[in-house]
C-alpha positions as CSV (number, residue, x, y, z in Angstrom):
1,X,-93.8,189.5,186.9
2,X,-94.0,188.9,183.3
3,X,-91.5,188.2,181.4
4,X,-90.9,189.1,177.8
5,X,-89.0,186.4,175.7
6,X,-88.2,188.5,172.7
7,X,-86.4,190.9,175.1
8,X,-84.4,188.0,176.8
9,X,-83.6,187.0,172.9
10,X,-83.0,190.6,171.7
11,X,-79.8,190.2,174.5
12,X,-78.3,188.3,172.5
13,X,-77.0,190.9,170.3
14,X,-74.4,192.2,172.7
15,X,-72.9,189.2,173.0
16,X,-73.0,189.2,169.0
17,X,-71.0,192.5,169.5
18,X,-68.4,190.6,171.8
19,X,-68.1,188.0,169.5
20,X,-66.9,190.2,166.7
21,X,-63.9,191.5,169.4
22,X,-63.3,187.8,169.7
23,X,-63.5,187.1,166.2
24,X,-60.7,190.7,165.9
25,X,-58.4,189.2,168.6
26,X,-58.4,185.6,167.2
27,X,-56.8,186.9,163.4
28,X,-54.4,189.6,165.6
29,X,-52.8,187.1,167.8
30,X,-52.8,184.9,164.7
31,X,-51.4,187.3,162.3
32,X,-48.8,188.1,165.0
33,X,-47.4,184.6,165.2
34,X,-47.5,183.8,161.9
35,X,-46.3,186.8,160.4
36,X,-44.3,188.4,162.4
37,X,-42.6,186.0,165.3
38,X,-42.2,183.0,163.5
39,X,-42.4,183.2,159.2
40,X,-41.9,187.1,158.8
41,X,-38.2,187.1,159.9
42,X,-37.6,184.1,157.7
43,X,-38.0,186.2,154.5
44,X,-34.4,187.3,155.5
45,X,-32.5,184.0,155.6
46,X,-32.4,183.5,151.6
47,X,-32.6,179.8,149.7
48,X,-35.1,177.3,150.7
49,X,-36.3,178.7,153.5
50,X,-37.0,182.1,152.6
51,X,-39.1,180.5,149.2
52,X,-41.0,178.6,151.3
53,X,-42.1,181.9,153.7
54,X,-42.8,183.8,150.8
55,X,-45.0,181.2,149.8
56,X,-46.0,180.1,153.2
57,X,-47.4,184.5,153.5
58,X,-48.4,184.7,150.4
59,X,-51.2,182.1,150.8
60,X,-52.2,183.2,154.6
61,X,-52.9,186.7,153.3
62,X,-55.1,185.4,150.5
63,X,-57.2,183.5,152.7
64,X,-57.1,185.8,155.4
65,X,-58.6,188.6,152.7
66,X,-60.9,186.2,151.4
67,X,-62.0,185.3,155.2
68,X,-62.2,188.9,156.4
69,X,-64.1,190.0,153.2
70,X,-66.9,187.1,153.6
71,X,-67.2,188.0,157.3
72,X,-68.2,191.6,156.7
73,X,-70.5,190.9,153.6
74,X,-72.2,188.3,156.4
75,X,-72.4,191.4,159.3
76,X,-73.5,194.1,156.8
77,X,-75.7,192.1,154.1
78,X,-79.2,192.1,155.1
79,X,-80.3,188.7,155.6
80,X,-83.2,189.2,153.2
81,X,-86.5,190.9,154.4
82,X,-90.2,190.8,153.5
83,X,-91.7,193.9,151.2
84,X,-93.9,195.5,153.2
85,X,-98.1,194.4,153.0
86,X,-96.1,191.5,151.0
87,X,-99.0,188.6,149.6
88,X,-98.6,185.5,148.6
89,X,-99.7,184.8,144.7
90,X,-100.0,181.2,144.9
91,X,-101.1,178.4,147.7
92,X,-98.3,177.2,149.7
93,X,-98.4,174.7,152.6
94,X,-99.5,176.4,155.6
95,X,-97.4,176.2,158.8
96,X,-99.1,175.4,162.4
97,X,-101.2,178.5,163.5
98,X,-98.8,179.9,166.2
99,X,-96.0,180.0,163.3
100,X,-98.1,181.4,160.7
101,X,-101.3,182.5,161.9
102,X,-103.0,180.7,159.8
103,X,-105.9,178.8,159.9
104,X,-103.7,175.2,158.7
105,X,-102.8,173.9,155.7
106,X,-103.7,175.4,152.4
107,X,-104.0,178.8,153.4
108,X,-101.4,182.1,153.3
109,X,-98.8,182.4,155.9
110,X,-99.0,185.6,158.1
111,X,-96.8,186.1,161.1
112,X,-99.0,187.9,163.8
113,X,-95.5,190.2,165.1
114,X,-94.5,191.8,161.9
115,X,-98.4,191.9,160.6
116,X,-97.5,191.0,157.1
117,X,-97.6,187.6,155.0
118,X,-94.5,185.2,155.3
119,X,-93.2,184.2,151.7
120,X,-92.4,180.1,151.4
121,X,-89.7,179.5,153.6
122,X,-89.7,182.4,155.3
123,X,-89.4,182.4,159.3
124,X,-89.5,185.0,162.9
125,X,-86.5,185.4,164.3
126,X,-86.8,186.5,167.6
127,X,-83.5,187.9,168.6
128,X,-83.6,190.2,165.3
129,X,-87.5,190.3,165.5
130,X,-88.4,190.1,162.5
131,X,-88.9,188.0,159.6
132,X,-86.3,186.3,157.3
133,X,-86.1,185.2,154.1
134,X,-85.3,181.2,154.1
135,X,-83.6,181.9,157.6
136,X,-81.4,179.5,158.3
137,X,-80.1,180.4,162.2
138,X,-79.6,183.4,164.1
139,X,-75.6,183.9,164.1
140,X,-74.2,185.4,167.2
141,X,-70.7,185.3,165.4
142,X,-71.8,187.8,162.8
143,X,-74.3,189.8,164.9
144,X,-77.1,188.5,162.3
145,X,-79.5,186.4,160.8
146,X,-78.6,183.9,157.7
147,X,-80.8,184.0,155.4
148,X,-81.4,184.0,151.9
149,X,-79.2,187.1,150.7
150,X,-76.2,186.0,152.7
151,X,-76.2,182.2,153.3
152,X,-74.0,182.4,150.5
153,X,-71.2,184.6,152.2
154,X,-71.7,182.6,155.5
155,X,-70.5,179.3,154.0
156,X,-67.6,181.1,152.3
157,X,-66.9,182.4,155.7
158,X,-67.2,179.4,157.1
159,X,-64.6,178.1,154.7
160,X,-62.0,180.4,154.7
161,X,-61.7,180.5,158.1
162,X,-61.2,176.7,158.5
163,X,-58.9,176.7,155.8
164,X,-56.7,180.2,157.2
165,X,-57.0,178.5,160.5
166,X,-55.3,175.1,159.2
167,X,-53.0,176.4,158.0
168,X,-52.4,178.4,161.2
169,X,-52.2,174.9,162.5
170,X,-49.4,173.4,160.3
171,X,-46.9,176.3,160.1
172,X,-47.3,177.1,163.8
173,X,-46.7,173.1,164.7
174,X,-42.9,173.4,164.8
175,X,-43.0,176.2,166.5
176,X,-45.1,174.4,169.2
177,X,-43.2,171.6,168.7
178,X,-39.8,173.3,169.6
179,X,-42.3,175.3,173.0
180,X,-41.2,173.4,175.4
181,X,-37.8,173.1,175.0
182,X,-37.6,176.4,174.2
183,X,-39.4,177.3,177.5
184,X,-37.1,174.9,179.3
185,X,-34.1,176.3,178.3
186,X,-35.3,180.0,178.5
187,X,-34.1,180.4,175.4
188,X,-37.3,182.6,173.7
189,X,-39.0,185.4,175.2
190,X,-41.6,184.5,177.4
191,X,-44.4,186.7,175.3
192,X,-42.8,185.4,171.8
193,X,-43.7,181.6,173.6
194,X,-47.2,182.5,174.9
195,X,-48.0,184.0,171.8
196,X,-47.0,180.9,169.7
197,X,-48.4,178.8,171.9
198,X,-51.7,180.9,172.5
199,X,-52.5,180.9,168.3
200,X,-51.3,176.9,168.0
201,X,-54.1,175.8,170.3
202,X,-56.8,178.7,169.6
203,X,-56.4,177.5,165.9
204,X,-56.5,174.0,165.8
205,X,-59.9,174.2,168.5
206,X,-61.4,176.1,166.1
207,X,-60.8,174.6,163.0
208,X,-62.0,170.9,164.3
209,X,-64.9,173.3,165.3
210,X,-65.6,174.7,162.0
211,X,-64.8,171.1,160.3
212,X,-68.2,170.0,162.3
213,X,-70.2,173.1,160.8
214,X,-68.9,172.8,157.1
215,X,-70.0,168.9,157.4
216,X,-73.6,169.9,158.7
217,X,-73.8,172.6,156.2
218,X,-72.5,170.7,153.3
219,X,-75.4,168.3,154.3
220,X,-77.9,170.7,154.3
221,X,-76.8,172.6,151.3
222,X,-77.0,169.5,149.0
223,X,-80.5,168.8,149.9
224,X,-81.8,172.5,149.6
225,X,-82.3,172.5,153.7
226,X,-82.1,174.8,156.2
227,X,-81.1,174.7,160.1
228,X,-85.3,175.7,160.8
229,X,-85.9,173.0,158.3
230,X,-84.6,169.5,159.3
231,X,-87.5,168.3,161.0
232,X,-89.7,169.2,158.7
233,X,-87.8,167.4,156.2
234,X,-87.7,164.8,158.0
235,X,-91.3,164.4,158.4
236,X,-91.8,165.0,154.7
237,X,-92.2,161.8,152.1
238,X,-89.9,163.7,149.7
239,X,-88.4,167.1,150.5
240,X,-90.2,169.4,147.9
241,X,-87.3,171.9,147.7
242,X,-84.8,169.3,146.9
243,X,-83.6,169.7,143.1
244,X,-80.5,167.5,143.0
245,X,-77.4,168.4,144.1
246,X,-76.5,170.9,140.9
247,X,-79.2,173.1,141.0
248,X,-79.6,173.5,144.9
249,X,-75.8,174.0,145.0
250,X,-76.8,176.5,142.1
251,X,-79.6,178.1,144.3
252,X,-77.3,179.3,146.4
253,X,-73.8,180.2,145.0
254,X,-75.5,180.9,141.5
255,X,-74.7,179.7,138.0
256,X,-71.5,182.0,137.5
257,X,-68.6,179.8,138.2
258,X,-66.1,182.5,137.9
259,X,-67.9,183.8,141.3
260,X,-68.4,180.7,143.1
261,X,-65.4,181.6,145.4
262,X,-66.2,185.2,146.0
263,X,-68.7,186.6,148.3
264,X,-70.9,188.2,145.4
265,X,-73.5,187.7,142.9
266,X,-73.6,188.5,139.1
267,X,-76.3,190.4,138.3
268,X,-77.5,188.0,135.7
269,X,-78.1,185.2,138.3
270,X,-80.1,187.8,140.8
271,X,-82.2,188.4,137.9
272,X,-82.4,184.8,136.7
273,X,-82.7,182.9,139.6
274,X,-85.7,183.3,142.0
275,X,-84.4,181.2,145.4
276,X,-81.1,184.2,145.5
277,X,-84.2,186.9,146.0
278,X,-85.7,184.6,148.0
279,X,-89.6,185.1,147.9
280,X,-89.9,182.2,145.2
281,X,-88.5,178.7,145.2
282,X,-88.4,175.8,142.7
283,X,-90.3,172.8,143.9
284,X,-90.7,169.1,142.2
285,X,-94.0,169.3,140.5
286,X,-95.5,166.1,141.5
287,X,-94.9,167.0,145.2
288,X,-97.9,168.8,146.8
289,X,-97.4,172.2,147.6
């Protein structure tokens, strides 16, 4: 019997969909720890304490708004997706023929599923099945591909959630300090103890987690790389896409600094800079294309 790969991939967006339930049940039990079992009720004790909640809330909303509003920019945002009977103007590098469809180097890229040219940069996804603009990687988290129009909001993502999650971490820590004695003594709710307990150690796996991703994606971000693109960097004298740090940090979180934070755009920089559309990219001039 023959069996169809790109249906075995397309699978994989169910367990996208359970991954956003995860993703929901992750910031609940957290929310409910933080706020409301251990920092909520502290609001009421007045001096030094109740400053420090305030403070201590004040933050954890912040980032949890800023994590929660990169997350659904990332789901919603299309990743970036070829016009339609879309041809390449000038000669790029060709890609190996079951890629591009090509005949080899020098010629357009063409991708035999979607029947349509594939811009610089531009790859197949086979879960989504179709093609993306400078994918990066197929993200089961988000239930989407990263590409060009969203790798932005997936790296603010990426960072909100380690930083909400650390400091999950450090104001749950007495708490989870205090557990077991607490649970020794009986002295706290069993629920109140599994949920402390529960958010503590979902946390602080995560955020080690994510602390490995930002790494990799810092990497990649300062040298104008993708996930799909490592090897072929790697193969390459000088990567051609590489600008310096400024503009490939640029070519992704644009030239407005008052934006850098937020998951949006200024309009100026979508009209301004080419890579944010992504069908055109800078490239050093004395690197063959």
């Amino acid at each position: 019997m023959e069996i169809n790969i790109f249906k075995l991939c397309s699978g994989l967006k169910v367990l996208g969909y359970l991954m956003i339930f995860l993703v929901a049940g992750i910031v609940a039990v957290s929310y409910y720890a933080v706020v409301i079992v251990t920092w909520g009720p502290k609001l009421l004790d007045g001096g030094a304490h109740s400053a420090s909640a305030f403070f201590i809330l004040i933050v954890f909303h912040i980032l949890l708004v800023m994590l929660l509003w990169s997350y659904f920019r990332v789901v919603f945002k299309d990743p970036g997706s070829v016009p339609d009977n879309w041809r390449q103007l000038t000669m790029e590098a060709g890609t190996s023929s079951s890629e591009s469809g090509s005949g080899g180097p020098g010629t357009p890229r063409y991708c035999n599923h979607c029947q349509n040219g594939k811009p610089p940069r531009c790859h197949h996804c086979s879960v989504c099945q179709r093609c993306v603009l400078k994918m990066d990687h197929h993200c089961v988290w988000v239930v989407n591909c990263v590409g060009a129009w969203n790798y932005k909001f997936f790296l603010l993502f990426l960072l909100y959630t380690f930083l909400e999650m650390m400091l999950d971490t450090l104001v749950l820590l007495p708490s989870f300090i205090k557990f077991f004695n607490e649970a020794k003594d009986h002295s706290t709710s069993p629920s109140r103890l599994a949920v402390i307990f529960l958010a503590f150690v979902l946390n602080l796996a995560f955020a080690l987690s994510l602390l490995c991703f930002i790494v990799m994606h810092a990497s990649l971000l300062s040298t104008n790389t993708t996930s799909v693109e490592v090897y072929e960097k790697k193969r390459a004298v000088r990567w051609k896409y590489d600008m310096g740090r400024k503009s490939n940090f640029e070519q992704v979180f644009g030239t407005n600094k008052a934006l850098w934070l937020f998951p949006l755009f200024s309009k100026d920089d979508l009209d301004k800079i080419p890579s944010l559309n992504g069908l055109d990219f800078p490239t050093h001039s004395d690197v063959a294309a």
